[in-house]
C-alpha positions as CSV (number, residue, x, y, z in Angstrom):
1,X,162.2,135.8,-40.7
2,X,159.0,137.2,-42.3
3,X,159.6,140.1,-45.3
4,X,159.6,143.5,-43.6
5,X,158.9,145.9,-46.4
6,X,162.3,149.0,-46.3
7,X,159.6,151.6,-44.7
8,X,159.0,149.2,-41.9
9,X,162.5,148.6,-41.8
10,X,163.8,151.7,-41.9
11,X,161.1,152.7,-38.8
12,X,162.6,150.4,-37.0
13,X,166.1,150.6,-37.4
14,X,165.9,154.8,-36.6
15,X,163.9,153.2,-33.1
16,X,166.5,150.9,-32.2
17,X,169.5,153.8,-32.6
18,X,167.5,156.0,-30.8
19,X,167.1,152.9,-27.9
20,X,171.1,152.8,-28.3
21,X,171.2,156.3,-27.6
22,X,169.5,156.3,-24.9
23,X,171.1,153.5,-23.1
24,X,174.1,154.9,-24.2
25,X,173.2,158.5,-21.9
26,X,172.0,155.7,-19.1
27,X,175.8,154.4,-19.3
28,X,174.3,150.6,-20.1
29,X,177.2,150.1,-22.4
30,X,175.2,146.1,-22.8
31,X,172.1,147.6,-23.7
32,X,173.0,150.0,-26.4
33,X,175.4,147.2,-27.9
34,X,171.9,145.3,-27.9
35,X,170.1,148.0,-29.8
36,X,172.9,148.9,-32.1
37,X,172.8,144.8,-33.0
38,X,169.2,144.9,-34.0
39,X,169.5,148.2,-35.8
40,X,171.7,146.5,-38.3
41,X,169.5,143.9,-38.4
42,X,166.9,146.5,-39.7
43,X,169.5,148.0,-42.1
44,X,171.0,150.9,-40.3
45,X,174.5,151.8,-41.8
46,X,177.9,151.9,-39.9
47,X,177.7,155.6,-40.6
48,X,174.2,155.9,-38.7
49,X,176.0,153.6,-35.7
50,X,179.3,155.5,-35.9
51,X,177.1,158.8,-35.4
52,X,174.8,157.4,-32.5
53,X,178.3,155.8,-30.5
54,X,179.9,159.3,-31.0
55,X,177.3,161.3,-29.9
56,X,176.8,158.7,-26.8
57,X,180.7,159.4,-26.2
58,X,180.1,163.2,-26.3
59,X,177.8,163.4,-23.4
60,X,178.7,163.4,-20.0
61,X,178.8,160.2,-18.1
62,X,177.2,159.3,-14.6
63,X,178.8,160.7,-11.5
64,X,181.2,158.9,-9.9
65,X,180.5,156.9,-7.1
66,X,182.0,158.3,-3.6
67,X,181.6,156.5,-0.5
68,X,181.4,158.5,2.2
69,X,181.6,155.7,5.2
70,X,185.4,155.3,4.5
71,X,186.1,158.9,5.9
């Protein structure tokens, strides 16, 4: 892996939690464990993680699905 200097890093480690987040609010439970993987590759801290999971868990999750044809 090529040197990323701790700016760069940093940059991208904040993108990728906020690309966890989102997938998080998306309920793509695969896709934020993705991001969250590749922000601690960038050096994010379990604190930063801990903090993106818990506000993922805080929001409200997708409807649930009803299926009206069985009526």
């Amino acid at each position: 892996m090529v040197y990323l200097g701790r700016i760069v890093q940093r940059d991208l480690a904040a993108r990728e939690l906020d690309d966890a987040l989102y997938y998080l609010r998306e309920g793509c439970q695969p896709c934020a464990q993705r991001h969250l993987t590749l922000a601690r590759r960038f050096g994010a801290t379990e604190r930063q993680i801990a903090a993106v999971k818990l506000a993922g868990s805080s929001l409200p999750g997708p409807p649930p699905h009803t299926d009206s044809s069985n009526r």
